[in-house]
C-alpha positions as CSV (number, residue, x, y, z in Angstrom):
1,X,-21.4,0.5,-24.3
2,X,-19.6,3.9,-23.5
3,X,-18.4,4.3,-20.6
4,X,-19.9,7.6,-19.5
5,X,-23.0,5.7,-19.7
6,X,-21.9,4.1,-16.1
7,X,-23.6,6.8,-13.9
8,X,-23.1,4.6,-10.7
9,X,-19.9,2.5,-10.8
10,X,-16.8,0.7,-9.0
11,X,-13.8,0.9,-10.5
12,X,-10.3,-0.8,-9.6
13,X,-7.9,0.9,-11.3
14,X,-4.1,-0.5,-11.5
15,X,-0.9,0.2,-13.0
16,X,-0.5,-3.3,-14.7
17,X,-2.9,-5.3,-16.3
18,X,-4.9,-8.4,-14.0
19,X,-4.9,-11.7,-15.1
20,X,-8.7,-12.9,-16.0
21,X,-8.8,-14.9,-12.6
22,X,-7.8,-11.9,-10.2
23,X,-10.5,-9.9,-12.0
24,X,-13.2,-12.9,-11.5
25,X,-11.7,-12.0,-8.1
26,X,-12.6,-8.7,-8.4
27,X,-15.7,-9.3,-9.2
28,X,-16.8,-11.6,-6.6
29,X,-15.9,-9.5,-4.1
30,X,-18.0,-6.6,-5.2
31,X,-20.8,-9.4,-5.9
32,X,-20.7,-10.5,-2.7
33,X,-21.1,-6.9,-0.8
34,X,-23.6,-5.6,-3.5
35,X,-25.1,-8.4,-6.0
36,X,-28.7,-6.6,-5.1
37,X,-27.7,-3.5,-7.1
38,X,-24.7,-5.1,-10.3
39,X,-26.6,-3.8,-13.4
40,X,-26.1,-5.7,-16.4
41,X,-25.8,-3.1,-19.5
42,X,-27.8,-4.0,-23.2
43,X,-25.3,-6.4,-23.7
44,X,-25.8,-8.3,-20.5
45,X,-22.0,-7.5,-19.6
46,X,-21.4,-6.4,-15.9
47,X,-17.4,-5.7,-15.7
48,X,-16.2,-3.4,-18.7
49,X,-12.3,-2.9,-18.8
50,X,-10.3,0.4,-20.8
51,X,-7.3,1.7,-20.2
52,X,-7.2,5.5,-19.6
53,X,-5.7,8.5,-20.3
54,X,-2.7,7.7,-17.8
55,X,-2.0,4.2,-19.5
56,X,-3.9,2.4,-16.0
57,X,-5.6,-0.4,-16.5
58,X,-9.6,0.3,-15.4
59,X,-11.7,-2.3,-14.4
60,X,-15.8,-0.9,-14.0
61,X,-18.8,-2.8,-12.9
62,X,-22.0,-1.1,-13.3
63,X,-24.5,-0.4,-10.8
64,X,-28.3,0.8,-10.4
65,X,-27.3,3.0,-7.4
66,X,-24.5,4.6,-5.5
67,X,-22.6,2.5,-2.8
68,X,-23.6,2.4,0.9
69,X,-20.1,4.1,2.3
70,X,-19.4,1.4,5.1
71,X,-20.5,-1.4,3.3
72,X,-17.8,0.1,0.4
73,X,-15.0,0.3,2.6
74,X,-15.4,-3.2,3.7
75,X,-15.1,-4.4,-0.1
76,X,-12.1,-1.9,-0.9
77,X,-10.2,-4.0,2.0
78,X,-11.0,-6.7,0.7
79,X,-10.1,-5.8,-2.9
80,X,-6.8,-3.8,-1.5
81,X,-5.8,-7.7,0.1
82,X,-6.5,-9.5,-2.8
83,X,-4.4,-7.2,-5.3
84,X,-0.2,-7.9,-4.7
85,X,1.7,-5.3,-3.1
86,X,3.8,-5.0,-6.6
87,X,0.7,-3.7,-8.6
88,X,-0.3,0.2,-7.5
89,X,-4.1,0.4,-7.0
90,X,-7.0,2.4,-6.4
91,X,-10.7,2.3,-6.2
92,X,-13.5,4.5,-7.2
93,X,-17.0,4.5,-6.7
94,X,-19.6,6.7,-6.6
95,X,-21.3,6.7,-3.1
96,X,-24.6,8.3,-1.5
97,X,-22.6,11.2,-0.6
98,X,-22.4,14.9,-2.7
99,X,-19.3,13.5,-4.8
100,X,-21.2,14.8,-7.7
101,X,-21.7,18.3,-6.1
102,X,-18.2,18.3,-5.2
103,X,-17.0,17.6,-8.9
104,X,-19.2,20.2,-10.3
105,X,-17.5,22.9,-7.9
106,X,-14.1,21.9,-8.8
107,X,-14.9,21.3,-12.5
108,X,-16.8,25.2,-12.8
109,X,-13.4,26.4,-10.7
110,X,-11.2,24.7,-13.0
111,X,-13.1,26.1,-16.2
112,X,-13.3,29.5,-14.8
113,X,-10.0,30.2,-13.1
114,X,-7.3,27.3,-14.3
115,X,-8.1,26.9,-17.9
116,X,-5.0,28.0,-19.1
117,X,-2.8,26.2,-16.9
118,X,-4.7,23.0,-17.8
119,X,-4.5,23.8,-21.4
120,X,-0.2,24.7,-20.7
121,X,-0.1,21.3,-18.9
122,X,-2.4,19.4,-21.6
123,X,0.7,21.0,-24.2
124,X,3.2,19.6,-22.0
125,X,2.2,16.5,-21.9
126,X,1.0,16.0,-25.5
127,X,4.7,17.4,-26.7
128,X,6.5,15.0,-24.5
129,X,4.7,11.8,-25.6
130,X,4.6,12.8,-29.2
131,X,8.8,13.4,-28.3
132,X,9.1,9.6,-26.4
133,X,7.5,8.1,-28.9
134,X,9.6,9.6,-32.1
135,X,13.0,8.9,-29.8
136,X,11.5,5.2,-29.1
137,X,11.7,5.0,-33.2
138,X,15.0,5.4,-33.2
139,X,15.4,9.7,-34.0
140,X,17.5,12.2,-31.9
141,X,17.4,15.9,-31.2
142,X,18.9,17.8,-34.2
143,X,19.4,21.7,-35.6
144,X,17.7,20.5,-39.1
145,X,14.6,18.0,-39.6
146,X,16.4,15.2,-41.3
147,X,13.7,12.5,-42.2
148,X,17.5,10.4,-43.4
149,X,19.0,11.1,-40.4
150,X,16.1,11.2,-37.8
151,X,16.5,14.1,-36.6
152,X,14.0,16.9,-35.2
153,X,15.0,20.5,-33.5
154,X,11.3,19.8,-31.8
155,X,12.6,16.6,-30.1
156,X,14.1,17.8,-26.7
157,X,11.6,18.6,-23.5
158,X,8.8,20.9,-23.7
159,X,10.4,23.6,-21.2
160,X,13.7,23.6,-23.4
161,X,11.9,24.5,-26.7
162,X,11.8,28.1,-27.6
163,X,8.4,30.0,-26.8
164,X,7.4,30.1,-30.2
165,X,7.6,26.6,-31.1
166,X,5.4,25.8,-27.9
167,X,1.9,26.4,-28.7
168,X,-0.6,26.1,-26.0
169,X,-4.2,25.5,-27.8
170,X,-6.5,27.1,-24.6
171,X,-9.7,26.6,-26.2
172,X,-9.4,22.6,-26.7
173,X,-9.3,22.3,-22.9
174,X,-12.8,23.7,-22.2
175,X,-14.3,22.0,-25.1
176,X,-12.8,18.5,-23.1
177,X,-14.2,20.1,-19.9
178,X,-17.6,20.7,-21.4
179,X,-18.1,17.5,-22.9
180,X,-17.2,15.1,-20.2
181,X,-19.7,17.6,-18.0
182,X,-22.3,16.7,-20.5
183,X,-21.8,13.4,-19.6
184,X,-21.9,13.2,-16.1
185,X,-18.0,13.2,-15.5
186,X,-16.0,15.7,-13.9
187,X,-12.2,17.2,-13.1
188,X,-11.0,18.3,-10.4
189,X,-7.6,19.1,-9.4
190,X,-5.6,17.3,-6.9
């Protein structure tokens, strides 16, 4: 099951990863408030759990509609006291309000006027990972690349590399704007 496929959802999402009985938990308490409308997918499952872009653990139970908005902020209380204070949380749901409509403006403002700083910032953060993870393998910043030595003139910060060594691909970012669109997703900037 993908999870775009989840057109009406809760999800819990949490910095560190929740042993299987706080997400039974989890679960109950969203039963409880809204057992009515928990949609099994093909598979019979009802809680599906990634990890996203971030690195945050997401936990997502399908539903058949959007949540009533009181009834939803009586479960995130709940949720929010059963979580421990040393795990940073959120929820998500879609609700019977114009989220969707709201999405949509933000995601057509961010195609239209913010592309490029998206795509600058989608760069950035690419470079940087791709640096943490060759320095977590033991290589350095150097003037050569030195496969012996482990070193790498690219390995130092994306603002400290020289402009033509950081290339900013401005097309990729629409393409990743279009496509979760297509699928009912949307970004917005915060």
């Amino acid at each position: 099951m993908q999870i775009s496929a989840f057109e009406h959802h809760v999800r819990l999402i949490t910095d560190k990863e929740l042993d299987s009985d706080m997400i039974r938990q989890y679960y109950k308490i969203v039963q409880r408030h809204f057992d009515d409308i928990i949609e099994p997918d093909e598979d019979d499952n009802v809680l599906v759990y990634h990890v996203n872009a971030k690195g945050n653990h997401c936990y997502d139970i399908r539903l058949e509609e959007d949540l009533d908005l009181d009834e939803g902020d009586i479960m995130s209380q709940e949720i929010f006291d059963l979580i421990p204070q040393d795990i940073e949380m959120q929820i998500e749901a879609t609700s019977d309000t114009d989220i969707e409509a709201e999405i949509e403006e933000h995601t057509d403002s961010l195609a239209d006027n913010d592309a490029n700083a998206f795509a600058s910032d989608l760069a950035r953060y690419k470079h940087n990972r791709w640096m943490e993870h060759y320095v977590g393998l033991g290589w350095r910043y150097g003037q050569k690349l030195d496969e012996r030595e482990k070193t790498h003139p690219a390995l130092r910060p994306w603002d400290e590399l020289p402009e033509a060594v950081r290339k900013v691909d401005n097309e990729f970012p629409k393409t990743i704007v279009e496509y979760l669109n297509q699928r009912g997703y949307g970004i917005y900037k915060r």
